[in-house]
C-alpha positions as CSV (number, residue, x, y, z in Angstrom):
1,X,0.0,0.0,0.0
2,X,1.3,3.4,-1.1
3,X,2.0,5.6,2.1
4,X,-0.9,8.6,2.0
5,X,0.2,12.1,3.9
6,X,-2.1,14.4,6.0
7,X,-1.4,17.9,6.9
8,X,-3.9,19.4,9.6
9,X,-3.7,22.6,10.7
10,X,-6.0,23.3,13.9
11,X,-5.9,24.1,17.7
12,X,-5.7,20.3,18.2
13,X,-3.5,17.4,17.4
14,X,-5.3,14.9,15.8
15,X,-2.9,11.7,16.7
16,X,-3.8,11.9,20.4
17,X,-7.8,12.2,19.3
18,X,-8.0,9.8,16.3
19,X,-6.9,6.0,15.4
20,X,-5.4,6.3,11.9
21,X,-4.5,3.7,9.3
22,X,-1.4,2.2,9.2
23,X,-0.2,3.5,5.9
24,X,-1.7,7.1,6.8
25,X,0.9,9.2,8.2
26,X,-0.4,13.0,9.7
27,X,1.3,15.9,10.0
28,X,-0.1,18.6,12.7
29,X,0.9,22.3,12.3
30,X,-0.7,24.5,14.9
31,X,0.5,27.5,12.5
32,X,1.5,27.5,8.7
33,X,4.4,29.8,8.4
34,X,5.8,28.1,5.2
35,X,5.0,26.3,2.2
36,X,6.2,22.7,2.7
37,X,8.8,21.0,0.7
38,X,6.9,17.7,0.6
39,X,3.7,17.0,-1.2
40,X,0.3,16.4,1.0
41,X,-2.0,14.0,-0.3
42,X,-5.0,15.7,2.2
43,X,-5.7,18.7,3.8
44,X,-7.8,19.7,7.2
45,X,-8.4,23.0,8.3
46,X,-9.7,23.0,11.9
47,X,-9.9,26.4,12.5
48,X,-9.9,29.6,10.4
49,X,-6.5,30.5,8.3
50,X,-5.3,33.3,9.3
51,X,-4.8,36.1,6.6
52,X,-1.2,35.6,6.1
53,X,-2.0,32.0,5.9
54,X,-4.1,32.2,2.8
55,X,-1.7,32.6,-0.2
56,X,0.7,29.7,1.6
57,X,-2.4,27.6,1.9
58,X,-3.1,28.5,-1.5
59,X,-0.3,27.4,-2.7
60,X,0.3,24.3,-0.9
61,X,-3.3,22.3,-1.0
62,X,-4.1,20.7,-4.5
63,X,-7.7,21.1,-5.8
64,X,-9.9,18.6,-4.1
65,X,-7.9,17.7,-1.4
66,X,-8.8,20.5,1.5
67,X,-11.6,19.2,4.4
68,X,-12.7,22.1,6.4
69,X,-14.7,21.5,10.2
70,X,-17.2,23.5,11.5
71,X,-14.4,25.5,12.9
72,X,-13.5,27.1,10.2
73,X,-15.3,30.2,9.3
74,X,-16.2,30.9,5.5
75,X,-15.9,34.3,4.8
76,X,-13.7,36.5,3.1
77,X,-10.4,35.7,1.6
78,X,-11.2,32.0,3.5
79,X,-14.2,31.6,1.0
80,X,-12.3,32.4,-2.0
81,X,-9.4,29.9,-0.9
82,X,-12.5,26.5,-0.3
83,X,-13.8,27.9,-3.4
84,X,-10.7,27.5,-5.9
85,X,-9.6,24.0,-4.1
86,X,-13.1,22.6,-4.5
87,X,-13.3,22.4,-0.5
88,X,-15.9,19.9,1.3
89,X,-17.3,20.1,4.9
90,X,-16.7,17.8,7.6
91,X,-18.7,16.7,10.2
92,X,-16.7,16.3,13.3
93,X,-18.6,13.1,13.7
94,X,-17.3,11.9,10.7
95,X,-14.1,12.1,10.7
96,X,-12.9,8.7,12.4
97,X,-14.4,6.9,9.8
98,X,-13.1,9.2,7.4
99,X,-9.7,8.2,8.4
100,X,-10.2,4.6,8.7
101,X,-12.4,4.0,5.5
102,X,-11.8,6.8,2.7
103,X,-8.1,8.2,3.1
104,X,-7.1,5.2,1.0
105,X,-8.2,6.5,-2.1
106,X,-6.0,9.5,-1.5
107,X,-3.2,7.4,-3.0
108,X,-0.7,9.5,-5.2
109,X,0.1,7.4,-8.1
110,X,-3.2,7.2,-10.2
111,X,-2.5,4.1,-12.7
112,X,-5.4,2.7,-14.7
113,X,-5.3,-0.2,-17.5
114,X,-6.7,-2.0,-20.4
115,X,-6.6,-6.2,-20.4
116,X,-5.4,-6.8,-23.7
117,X,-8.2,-8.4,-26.0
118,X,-5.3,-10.6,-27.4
119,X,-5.2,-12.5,-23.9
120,X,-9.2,-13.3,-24.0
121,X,-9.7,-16.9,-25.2
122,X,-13.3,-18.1,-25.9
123,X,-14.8,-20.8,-23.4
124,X,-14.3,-24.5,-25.0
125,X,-18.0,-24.6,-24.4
126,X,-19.2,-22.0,-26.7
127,X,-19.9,-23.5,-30.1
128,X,-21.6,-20.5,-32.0
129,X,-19.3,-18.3,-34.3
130,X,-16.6,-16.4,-33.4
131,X,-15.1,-13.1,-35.0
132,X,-11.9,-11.3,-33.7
133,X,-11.6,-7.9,-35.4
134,X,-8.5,-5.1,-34.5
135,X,-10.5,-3.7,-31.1
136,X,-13.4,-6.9,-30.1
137,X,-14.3,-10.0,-30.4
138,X,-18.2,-11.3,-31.5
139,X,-19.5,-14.0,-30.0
140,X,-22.6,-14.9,-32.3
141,X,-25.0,-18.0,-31.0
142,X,-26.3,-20.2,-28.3
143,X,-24.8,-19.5,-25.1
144,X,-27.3,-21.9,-22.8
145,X,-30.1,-21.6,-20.5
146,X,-28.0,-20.5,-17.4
147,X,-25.2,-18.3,-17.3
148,X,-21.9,-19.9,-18.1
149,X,-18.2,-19.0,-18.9
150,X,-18.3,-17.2,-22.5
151,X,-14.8,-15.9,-22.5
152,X,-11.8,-15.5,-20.0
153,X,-8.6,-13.4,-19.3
154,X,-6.1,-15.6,-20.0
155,X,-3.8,-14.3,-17.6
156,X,-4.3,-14.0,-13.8
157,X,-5.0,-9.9,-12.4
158,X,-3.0,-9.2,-9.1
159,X,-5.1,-8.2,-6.6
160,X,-3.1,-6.1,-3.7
161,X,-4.5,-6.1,-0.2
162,X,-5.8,-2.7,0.9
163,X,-6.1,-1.4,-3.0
164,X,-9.1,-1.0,-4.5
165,X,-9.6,-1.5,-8.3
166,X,-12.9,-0.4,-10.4
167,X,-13.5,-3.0,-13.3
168,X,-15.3,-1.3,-16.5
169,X,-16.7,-3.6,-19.0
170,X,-16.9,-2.0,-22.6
171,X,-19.6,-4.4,-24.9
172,X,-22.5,-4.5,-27.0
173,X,-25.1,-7.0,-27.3
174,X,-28.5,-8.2,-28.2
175,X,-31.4,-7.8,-25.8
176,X,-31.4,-11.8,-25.9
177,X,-28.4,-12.1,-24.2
178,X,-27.8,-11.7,-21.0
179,X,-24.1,-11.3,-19.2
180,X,-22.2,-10.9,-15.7
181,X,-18.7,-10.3,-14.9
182,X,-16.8,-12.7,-12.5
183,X,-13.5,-12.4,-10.9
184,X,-12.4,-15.2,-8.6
185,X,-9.3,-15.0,-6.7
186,X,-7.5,-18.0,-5.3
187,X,-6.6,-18.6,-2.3
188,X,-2.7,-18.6,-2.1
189,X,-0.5,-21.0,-3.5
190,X,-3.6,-22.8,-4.8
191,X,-5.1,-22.5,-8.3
192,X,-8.0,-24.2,-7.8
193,X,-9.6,-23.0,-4.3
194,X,-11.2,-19.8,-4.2
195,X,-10.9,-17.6,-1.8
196,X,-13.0,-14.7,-2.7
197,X,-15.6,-14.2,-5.3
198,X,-17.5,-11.4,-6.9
199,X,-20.0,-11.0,-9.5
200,X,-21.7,-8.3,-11.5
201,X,-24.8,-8.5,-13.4
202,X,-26.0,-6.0,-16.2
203,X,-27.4,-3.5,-13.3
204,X,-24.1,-3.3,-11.7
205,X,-22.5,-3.2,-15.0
206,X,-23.9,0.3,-16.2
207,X,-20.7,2.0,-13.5
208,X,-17.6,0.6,-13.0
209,X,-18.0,-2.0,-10.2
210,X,-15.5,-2.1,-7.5
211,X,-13.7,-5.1,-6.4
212,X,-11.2,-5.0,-2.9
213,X,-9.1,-8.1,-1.4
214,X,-8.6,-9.1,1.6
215,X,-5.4,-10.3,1.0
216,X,-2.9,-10.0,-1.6
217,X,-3.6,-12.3,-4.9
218,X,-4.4,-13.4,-8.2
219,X,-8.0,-13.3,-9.9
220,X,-8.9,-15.0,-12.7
221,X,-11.4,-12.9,-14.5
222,X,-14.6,-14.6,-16.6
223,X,-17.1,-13.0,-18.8
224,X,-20.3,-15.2,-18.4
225,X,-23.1,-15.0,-20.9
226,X,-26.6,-16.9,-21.2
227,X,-29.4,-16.7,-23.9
228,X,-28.9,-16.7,-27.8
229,X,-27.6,-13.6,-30.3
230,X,-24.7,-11.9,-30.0
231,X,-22.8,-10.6,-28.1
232,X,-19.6,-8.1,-28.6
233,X,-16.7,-7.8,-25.5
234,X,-14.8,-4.9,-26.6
235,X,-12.5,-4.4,-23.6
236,X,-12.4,-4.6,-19.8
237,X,-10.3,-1.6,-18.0
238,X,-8.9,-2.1,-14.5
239,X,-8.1,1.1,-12.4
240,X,-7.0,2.2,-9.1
241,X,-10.2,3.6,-7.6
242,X,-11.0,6.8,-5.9
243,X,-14.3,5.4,-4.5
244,X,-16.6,7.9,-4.6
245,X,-14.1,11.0,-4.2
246,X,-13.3,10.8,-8.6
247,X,-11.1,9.0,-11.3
248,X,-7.7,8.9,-11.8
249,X,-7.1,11.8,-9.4
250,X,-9.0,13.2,-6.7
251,X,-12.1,14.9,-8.2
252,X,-11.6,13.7,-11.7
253,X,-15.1,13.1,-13.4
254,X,-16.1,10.3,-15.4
255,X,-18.7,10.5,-18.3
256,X,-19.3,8.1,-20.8
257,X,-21.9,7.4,-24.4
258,X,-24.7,4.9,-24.5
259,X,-22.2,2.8,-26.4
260,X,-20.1,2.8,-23.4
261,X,-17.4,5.0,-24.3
262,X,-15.7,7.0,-22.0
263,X,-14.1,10.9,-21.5
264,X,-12.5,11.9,-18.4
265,X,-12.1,15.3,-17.1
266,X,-10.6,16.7,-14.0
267,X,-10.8,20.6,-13.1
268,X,-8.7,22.7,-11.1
269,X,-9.9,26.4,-10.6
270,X,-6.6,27.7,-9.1
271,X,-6.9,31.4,-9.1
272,X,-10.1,31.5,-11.3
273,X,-9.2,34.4,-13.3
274,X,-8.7,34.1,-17.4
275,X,-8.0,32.1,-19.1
276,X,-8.9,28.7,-18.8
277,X,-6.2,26.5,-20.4
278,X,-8.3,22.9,-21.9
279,X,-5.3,20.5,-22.1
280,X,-5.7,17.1,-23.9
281,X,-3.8,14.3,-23.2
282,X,-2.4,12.7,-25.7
283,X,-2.1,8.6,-27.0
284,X,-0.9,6.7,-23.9
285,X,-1.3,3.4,-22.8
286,X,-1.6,3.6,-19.3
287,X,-4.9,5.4,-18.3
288,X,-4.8,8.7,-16.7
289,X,-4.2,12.3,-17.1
290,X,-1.7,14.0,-18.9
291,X,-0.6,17.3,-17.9
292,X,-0.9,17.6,-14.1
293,X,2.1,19.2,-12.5
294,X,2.5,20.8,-15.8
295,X,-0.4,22.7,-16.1
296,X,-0.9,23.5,-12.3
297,X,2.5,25.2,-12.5
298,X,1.3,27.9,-15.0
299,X,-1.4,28.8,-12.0
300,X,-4.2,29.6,-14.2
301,X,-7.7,27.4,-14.2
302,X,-7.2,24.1,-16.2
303,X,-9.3,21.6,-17.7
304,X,-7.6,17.8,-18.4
305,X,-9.0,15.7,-20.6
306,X,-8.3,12.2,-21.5
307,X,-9.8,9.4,-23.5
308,X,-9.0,5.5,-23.5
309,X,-10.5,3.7,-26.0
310,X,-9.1,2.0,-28.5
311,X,-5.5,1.2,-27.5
312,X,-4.3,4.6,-26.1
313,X,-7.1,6.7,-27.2
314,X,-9.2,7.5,-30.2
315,X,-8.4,11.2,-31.0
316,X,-11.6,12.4,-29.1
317,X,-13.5,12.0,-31.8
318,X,-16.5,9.6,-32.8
319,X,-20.0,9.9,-33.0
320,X,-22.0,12.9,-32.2
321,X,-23.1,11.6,-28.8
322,X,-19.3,11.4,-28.1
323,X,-18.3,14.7,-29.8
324,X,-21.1,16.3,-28.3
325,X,-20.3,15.0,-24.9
326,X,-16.7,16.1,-25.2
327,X,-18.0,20.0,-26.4
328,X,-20.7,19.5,-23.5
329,X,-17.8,19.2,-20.9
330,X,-15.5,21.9,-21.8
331,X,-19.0,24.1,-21.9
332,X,-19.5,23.5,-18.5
333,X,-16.6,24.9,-17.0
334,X,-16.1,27.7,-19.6
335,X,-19.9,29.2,-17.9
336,X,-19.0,28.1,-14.4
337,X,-16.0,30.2,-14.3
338,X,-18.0,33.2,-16.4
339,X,-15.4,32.6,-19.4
340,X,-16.0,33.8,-22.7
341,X,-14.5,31.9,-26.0
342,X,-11.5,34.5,-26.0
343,X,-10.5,33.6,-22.2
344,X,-10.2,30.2,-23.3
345,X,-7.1,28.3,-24.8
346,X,-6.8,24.9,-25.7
347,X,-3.8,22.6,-25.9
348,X,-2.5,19.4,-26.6
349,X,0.2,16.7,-27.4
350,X,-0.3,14.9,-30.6
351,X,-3.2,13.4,-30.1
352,X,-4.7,16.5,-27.6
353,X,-2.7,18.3,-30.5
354,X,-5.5,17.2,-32.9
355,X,-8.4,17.4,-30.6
356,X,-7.3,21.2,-29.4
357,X,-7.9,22.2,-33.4
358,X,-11.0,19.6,-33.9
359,X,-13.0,21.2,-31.1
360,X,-11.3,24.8,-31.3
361,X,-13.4,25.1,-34.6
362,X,-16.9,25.3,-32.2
363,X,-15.2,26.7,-29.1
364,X,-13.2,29.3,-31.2
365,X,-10.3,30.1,-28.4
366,X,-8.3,32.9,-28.3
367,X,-5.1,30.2,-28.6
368,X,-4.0,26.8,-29.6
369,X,-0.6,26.0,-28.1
370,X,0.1,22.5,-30.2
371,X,2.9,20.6,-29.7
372,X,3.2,17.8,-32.5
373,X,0.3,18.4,-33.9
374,X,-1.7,16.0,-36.0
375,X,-4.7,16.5,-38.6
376,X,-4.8,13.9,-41.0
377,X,-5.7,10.8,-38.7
378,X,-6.1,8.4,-42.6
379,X,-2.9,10.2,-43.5
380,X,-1.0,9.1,-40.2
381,X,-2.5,5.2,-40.9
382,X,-1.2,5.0,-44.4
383,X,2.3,6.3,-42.7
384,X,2.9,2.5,-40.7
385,X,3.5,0.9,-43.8
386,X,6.9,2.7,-45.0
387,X,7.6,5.7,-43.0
388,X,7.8,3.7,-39.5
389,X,6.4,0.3,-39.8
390,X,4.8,-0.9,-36.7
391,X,6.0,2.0,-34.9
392,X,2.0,3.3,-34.4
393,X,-0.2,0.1,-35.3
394,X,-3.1,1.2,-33.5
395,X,-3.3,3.7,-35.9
396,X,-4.8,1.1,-38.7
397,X,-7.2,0.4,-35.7
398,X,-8.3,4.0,-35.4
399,X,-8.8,4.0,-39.3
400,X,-11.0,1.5,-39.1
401,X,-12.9,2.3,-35.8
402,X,-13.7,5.6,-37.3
403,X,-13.8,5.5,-41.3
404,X,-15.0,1.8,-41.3
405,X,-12.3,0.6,-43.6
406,X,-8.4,1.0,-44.1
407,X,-8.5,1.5,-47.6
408,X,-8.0,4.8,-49.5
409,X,-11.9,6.0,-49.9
410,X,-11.4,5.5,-45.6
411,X,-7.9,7.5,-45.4
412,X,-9.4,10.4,-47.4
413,X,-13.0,10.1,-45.7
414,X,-11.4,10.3,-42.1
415,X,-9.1,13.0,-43.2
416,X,-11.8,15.3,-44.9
417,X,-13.8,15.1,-40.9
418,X,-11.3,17.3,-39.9
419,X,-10.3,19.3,-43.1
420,X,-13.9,20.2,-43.7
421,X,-14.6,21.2,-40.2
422,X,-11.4,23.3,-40.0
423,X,-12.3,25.2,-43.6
424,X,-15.4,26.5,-42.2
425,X,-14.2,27.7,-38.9
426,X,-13.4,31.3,-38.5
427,X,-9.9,31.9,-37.3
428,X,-9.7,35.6,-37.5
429,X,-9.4,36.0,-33.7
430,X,-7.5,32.8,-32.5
431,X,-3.5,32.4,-32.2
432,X,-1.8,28.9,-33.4
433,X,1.9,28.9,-31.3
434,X,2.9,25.7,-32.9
435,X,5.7,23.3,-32.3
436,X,6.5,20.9,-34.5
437,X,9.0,17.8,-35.6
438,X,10.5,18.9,-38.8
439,X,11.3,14.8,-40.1
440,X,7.4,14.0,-38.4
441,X,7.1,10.0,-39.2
442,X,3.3,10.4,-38.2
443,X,2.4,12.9,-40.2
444,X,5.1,15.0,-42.6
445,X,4.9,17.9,-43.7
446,X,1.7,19.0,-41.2
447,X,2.5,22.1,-40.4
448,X,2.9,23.8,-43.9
449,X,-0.6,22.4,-44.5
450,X,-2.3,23.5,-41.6
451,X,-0.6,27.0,-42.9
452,X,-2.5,26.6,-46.1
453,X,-5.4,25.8,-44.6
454,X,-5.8,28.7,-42.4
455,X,-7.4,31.4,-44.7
456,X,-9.4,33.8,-41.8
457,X,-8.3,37.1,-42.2
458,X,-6.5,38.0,-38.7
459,X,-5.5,34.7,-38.0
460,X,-1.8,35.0,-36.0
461,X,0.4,31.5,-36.4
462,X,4.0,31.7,-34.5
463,X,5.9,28.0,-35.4
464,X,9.1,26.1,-34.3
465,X,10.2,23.6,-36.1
466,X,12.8,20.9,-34.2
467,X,14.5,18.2,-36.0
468,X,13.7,14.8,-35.2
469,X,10.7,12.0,-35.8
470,X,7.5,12.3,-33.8
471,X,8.6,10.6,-30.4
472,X,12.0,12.9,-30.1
473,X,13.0,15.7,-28.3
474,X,10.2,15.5,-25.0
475,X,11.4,17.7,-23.2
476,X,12.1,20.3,-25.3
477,X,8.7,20.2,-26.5
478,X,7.7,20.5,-22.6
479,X,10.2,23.4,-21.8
480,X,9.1,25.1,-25.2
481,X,5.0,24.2,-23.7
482,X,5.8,26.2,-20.6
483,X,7.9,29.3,-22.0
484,X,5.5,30.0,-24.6
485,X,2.3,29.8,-22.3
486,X,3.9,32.2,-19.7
487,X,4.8,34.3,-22.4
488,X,1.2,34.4,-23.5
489,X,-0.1,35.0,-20.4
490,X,1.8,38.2,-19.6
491,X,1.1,39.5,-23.2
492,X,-2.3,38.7,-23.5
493,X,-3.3,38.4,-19.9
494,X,-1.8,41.0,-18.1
495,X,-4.4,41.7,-16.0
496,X,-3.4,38.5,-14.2
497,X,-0.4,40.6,-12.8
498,X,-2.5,43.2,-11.5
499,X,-2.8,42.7,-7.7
């Protein structure tokens, strides 16, 4: 279990009044005189900061993370501080079982995962058809009167004592089939006795359902199926969970399509003044957000996003639900914040790159800050036969996922989406600060056609161009992230200076 640290600032220690975990370590400071040097994973305030306390506080707590008692009076600069770090009340009542039950999903290390469809193997059992395509398998037929074994992870999941995991099934099927989820694990050194045993119907299915050992283990997960049609397992994800506190990190939200596809966002307000800086992660294996330390550094309000479908992600785009849903999200924080389309920028990594100019064509930001951008997803595909082959396979998958083939009618229908959507966007009041790879192996030659696609009268483009293919030269591409959004904040923002 990871070690989690409290800070608690108050008139009373809480070590002499509460039993803790044994992994939970808390730190008591009857004053805050300094910003600490170490990282706090959750914050108490048991009485009310002083006012030289504020701006320390402010810059010590992370977004989601800060408790306050009834102690603690509301008011003032206090008010402003709970509101930008998302604060939650306390009762004192609660707070024993606080410590004992929900500090655990305080963790630091957010780590989420996909069980590779190339480990499922089809129950001996099932004698209907069976197609394997690039992203799920179909399971056409009789699968019997009771539910039985349909399909199983080849390999065992490690189950650690004292870490919670949430389970998310992605699959379609017909109404005449009915499915659960089973995950067994055995009890040590055996492979046949089981110690523990959970399973999930349809109901429980519609949210990822939570599974926590007892012990440390292995689980051998079954997807278990009765009736007759068919049924489609596109893949099972296995995450750290937050319990009820978020997703990946503290507060992150979780929304997903009624084909079960998912978006994450998490939200920080930090000083809640303009702009708000929408940051896209880009393609990654392991699940979770992109972006973190980096964007809470610049100390302006920032958005995450991050997608996982597919292997790595899917560019963000999709069908209109999904689009609409992604559009939907950054909407909501642009009117909590009061933020007009001008006090918004977007940004990305490759794949963000690419979703920052896709949705910046409704959103129409006052910047894009791109760093390796792509546009031509069909264009990108065709490159993993001769410009890096298999250096970006899931690439043909996303082809197919979104144009339906991999052939050339599908490269040029998947890169018209975007090229037709960009055409008719007006530009004339946004900023591109671009950053690209000179010798891209993804997409060549990128950035001299987004330059001669960008025909809005007013439109301002500032480009670097660094030598190397598309994985090279991270942290330059960081460093160069950082320098050029301060820059643009104190040029175009400077009323963020004012005091």
């Amino acid at each position: 279990m990871e070690q989690i640290y409290i800070l608690q600032l108050g008139n009373e220690d809480w070590n002499h009044r509460y039993t803790l975990p044994s992994n939970v370590s808390l730190e008591y400071m009857e004053k805050f005189v300094k910003v600490p040097d170490k990282q706090y994973d959750l914050f108490f305030l048991d009485r009310s900061p002083l006012e030289e306390e504020v701006p320390l506080l402010y810059q010590a707590v992370k977004a989601h993370t800060l408790f306050i008692t009834r102690h603690v009076n509301v008011e003032g600069r206090t008010a402003w501080l709970c509101c930008s770090k998302r604060a939650r009340h306390i009762a004192l009542k609660n707070i024993q079982d606080f410590l004992l039950q929900e500090t655990k999903y305080y963790y630091p290390k957010p780590y989420g995962e996909k069980l590779d469809l190339k480990y499922w193997t089809i129950a001996q059992g099932f004698s209907g058809k069976v197609k394997w395509d690039e992203y799920a398998v179909t399971l056409e037929g009789d699968f019997g009167t009771e539910l039985g074994q349909a399909a199983f992870w080849r390999y065992n999941v490690y189950l650690p004592q004292g870490q919670a995991l949430d389970f998310w099934l992605e699959y379609r099927k017909d109404p005449s089939v009915s499915i659960s989820l089973e995950i067994t694990r055995f009890a040590e050194g055996s492979l046949a006795e089981a110690a523990e045993c959970w399973k999930f119907d349809e109901t429980e299915l519609a949210q990822p359902v939570q599974v926590e050992s007892k012990q440390n283990g292995q689980a051998f997960v079954s997807i278990c199926a009765r009736g007759s049609g068919t049924l489609r397992i596109i893949a099972l994800h296995k995450r750290n969970s937050r319990g009820s506190h978020g997703h990946f990190l503290p507060g992150g939200e979780r929304y997903v399509t009624s084909d079960r596809e998912e978006l994450f966002c998490y939200f920080d307000p930090r000083d809640m003044k303009p702009p708000l800086n929408v940051f896209f992660s880009g393609w990654e294996i392991p699940e979770r957000f992109q972006g973190y330390n980096l964007n809470r550094k610049l100390g302006c309000p920032f958005l995450l996003l991050s997608e996982h479908r597919l292997r790595g992600g899917s560019f963000y785009v999709g069908s209109k639900e999904y689009e609409e849903m992604v559009l939907s999200a950054i909407s909501k924080y642009m009117k909590e914040l009061g933020f007009s389309s001008d006090q918004v920028i977007l940004s990305g990594l490759s794949m963000g790159a690419y979703a920052s100019m896709y949705y910046g064509c409704d959103i129409k930001p006052h910047a894009l800050l791109l760093m390796k951008p792509l546009a031509g997803i069909g264009n990108v595909a065709a490159n993993e036969k001769y410009a890096r082959p298999g250096g970006y396979p899931t690439s043909l998958d996303v082809l197919r996922y979104l144009g339906g083939d991999t052939g050339e009618e599908a490269i040029k229908r998947v890169n018209d989406k975007f090229w037709n959507k960009f055409d008719s966007a007006d530009w004339g009041k946004s900023k591109f600060i671009i950053s690209y790879m000179i010798e891209d192996d993804f997409e060549s030659g990128v950035y001299e056609e987004m330059l001669s696609h960008l025909r809005s009268g007013g439109v301002q483009v500032y480009g670097r161009g660094l030598h190397g293919r598309h994985g090279d030269a991270q942290a330059a591409t960081a460093n160069w992230f950082s320098s050029q959004f301060i820059k643009m904040l104190s040029e175009d923002f400077p009323e963020r200076t004012k005091k």
